[in-house]
N, C-alpha and C positions, 0 to 999 in steps of 0.2 A: 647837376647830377640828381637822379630823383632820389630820395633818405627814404631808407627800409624801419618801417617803426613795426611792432609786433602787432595784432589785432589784440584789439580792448573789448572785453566781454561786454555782451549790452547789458549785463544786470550788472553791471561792476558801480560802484560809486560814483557820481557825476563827479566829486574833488579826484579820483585817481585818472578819468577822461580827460580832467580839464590840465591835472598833472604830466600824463604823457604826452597831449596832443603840443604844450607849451615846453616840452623837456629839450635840455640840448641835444642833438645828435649825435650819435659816435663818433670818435675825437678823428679817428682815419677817416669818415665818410665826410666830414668837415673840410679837412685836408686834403682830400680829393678833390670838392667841389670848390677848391680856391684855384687847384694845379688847374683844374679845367677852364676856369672862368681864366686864370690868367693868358694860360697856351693859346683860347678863343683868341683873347684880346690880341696878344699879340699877333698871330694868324694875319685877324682883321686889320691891323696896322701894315702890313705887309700885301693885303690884296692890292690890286693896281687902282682900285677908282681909289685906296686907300692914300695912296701916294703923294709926297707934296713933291709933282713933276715941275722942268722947267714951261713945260706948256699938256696941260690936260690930255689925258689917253695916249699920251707920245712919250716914249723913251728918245731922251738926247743922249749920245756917243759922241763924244771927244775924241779925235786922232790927230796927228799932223800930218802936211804931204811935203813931197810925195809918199805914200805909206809903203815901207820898206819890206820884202822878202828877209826870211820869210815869214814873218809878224804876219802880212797882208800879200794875199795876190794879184798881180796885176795893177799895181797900185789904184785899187779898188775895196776899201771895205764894207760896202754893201752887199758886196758876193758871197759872205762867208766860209773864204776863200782866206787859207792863212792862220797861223795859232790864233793873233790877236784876234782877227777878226771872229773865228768861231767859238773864239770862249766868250766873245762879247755876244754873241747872241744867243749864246746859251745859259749865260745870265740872264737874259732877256727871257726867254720860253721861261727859268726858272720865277723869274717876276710876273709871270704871267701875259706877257709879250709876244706878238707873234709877229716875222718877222716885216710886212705892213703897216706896224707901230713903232718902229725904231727908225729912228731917223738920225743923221750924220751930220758933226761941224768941223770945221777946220780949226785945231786949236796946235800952233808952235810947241814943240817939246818945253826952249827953253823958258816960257812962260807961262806953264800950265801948273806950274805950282806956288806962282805968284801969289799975295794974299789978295783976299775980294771975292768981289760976287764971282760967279762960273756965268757961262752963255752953256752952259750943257750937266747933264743930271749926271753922267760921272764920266771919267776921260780914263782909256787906253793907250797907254805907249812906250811900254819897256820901262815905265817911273818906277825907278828903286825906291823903294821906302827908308826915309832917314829918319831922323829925330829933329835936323833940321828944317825939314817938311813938313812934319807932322807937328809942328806948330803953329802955321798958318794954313793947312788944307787937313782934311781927312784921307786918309786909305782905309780901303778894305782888306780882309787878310789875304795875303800873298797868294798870287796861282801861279807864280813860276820862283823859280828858285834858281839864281842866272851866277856866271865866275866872269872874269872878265881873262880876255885873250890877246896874243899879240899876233898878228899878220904882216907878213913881207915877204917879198916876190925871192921865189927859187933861187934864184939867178943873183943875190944882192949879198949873197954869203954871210945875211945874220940868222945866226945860228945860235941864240944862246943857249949855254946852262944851266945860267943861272939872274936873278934879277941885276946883279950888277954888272953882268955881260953889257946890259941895256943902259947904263949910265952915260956912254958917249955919244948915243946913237940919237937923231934926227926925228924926235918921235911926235908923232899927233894926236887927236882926239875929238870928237864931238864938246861942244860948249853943251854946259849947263849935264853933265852926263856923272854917270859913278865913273865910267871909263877914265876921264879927263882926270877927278877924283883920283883915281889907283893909279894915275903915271906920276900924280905929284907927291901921293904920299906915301906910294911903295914902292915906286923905281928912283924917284928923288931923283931926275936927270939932271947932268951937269948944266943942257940948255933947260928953259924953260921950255915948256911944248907947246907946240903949234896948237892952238886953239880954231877949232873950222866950224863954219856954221851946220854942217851937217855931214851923214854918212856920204853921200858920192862927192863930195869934194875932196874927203879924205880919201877917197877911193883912189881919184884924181888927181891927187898930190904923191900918190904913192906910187902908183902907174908912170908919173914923169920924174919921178927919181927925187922931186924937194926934198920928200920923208924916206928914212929909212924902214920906218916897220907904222902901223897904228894898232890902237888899242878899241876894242868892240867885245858886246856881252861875246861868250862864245858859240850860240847858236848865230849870230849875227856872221862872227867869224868864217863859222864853217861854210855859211852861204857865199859869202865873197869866194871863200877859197874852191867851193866846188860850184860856181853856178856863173859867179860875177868875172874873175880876175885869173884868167887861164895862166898858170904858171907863179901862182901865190900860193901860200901855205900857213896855216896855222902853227907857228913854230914855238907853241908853249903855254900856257895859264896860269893865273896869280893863285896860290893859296888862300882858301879862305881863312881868314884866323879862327880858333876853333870857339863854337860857337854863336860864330857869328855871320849867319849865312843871309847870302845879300839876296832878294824877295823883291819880285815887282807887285804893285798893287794898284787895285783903279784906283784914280784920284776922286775926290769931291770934295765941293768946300766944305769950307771949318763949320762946324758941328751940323752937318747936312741932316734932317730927319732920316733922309734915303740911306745913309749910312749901318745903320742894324743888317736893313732887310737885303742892302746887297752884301754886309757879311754875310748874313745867312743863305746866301744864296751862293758865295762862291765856297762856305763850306760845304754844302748839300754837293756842289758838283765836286768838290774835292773827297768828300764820304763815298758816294757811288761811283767813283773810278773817270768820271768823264774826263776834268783836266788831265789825268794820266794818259787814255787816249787820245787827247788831241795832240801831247807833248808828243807821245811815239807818232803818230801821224805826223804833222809838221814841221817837228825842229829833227835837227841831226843829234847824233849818239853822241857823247862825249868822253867818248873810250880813246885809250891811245895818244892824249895831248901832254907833254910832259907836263910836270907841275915847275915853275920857274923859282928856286929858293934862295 
C-alpha cells in the first residue's frame, strides 16, 4: 500500500525532513499494508503453479467405480455429468483449473480414508466426515449435507413407523459407509447386517428377496427408487440428532498443503450459490419421506 505522508516545506529544517521522512506511518495505514501483504500471500499460495500437486499443472480426482447415479453419470466422471462430478470440477475452475487439467484415479470408497500417502490431490465420494477420519486424512468443508434412508420393494410389506419397526428385519448396507454406521448404532437389529461390498450388490440382494429393506444416503435412495428398482420405495429416514448434521467432504491426506485452498474454494462455491445449484439440478427433493423415530 503506497503511505500518504503530508508535503515538507522546502525551507523547513533539514532535522524536521529527516524527522518526517523516518516517522512511522499511521497506525490504520500500517494495518492495511499487512491485511494486504497478508491476502496477496495468501492469494499466491493458492494460484495453481502455487500448488504442491500430485503431478505439476494437473489436478488429480479420486472417485471409485463404478461411479454411481446420481453422484455421477453414466458411470463416467470426466463428463461433468452428475452432483459429484460437477462440483468436482467446479472446484477445479475455482483452483484455477480447466477442465484439460483435471485428470481421474480409481480410488475404492472403502480405502480412501485409509492412513498414508494419497495417489491423488483430493478424492470425491459421498465420504462423510467423522472425527474418526479426520485423524488420519483431511477434509475440506462439507458441500453436501446427506440423512440416511431405508428402501424396500412395494410389494414386501415393510412399512415402518418407526426405528424399531426395523429391528427384526433382514437389513444391509455398503462396508466402510455411515449408512452401514446408522443400522448398527440406530436401528440396533436383532441380526447383525449384511455387510456388501457395494451399492448394486445391495441392490441385488434386495431385488432377490435375501434383504428385507437397505440403507443408502437419501439422494442415493431416491435414485434407486425412481430410476433403478421399478416397484421400490423410500419408505422413511433416520433423524438427525440435533446438531449434528452428517456432511460429505473431499478427502486428502493428512495435513495436505492443498487443504486451505480447497477449503477456500468450496467455501467460495458455497458463498455464491453454486453448490446449491448443482444440489437442485442433480439430486432429488427430500420432501415427503417420513422421519423414522
Amino acid at each position: 500500500m503506497r503511505l500518504l505522508r503530508r508535503p515538507v516545506a522546502v525551507l523547513a529544517p533539514l532535522l524536521l525532513v529527516v524527522a518526517v521522512g523516518c516517522g512511522s506511518p499511521p497506525e490504520t495505514d500500517s494495518e492495511g499494508a499487512a491485511d494486504d501483504a497478508s491476502e496477496s500471500a495468501e492469494a499466491s499460495d493458492c494460484a495453481p503453479e502455487s500448488l504442491d500437486l500430485l503431478e505439476d499443472g494437473v489436478l488429480t480426482i479420486a472417485t471409485d467405480t463404478p461411479a454411481y447415479e446420481p453422484w455421477f453419470s453414466g458411470d463416467d466422471p470426466n463428463n461433468g455429468e452428475g452432483f459429484e462430478s460437477a462440483v468436482a470440477y467446479a472446484v477445479a475452475e475455482q483452483l484455477g483449473f480447466g477442465e484439460d487439467e483435471v485428470t481421474w484415479v480409481e480410488q475404492p470408497f472403502n480405502t480412501s480414508y485409509a492412513p498414508g500417502p494419497k495417489k491423488f490431490d483430493f478424492d470425491i465420494n459421498q465420504i462423510s466426515i467423522t472425527p474418526e477420519r479426520e485423524r488420519v486424512v483431511d477434509f475440506s468443508e462439507g458441500y453436501y449435507s446427506a440423512s440416511q434412508a431405508v428402501v424396500a420393494l412395494e410389494d414386501s410389506g415393510v412399512e415402518p413407523g418407526s426405528i424399531e419397526d426395523l429391528k427384526g428385519l433382514r437389513l444391509g448396507a455398503q462396508t466402510g459407509t455411515t449408512s452401514l454406521t446408522a443400522l448398527r448404532e440406530v436401528v440396533q437389529p436383532d441380526a447383525e447386517p449384511v455387510v456388501l461390498q457395494n451399492t448394486n450388490i445391495a441392490k441385488q440382494q434386495l431385488l432377490n428377496g435375501q434383504l428385507d429393506a437397505i440403507v443408502a444416503d437419501l439422494s442415493t435412495a431416491f435414485y434407486i427408487t425412481g430410476a433403478e428398482i421399478e416397484g421400490s420405495a423410500v419408505v422413511g429416514q433416520f433423524e438427525q440428532p440435533e446438531g449434528e448434521t452428517e456432511e460429505f467432504g473431499l478427502l486428502l491426506e493428512k495435513d495436505s498443503p492443498l487443504t486451505p485452498c480447497v477449503d477456500e474454494a468450496v467455501s467460495a462455491l458455497r458463498d455464491d450459490g453454486t453448490l446449491a445449484e448443482l444440489e437442485q439440478e442433480w439430486l432429488s427433493e427430500t420432501v415427503d419421506v417420513p422421519v423414522l423415530q
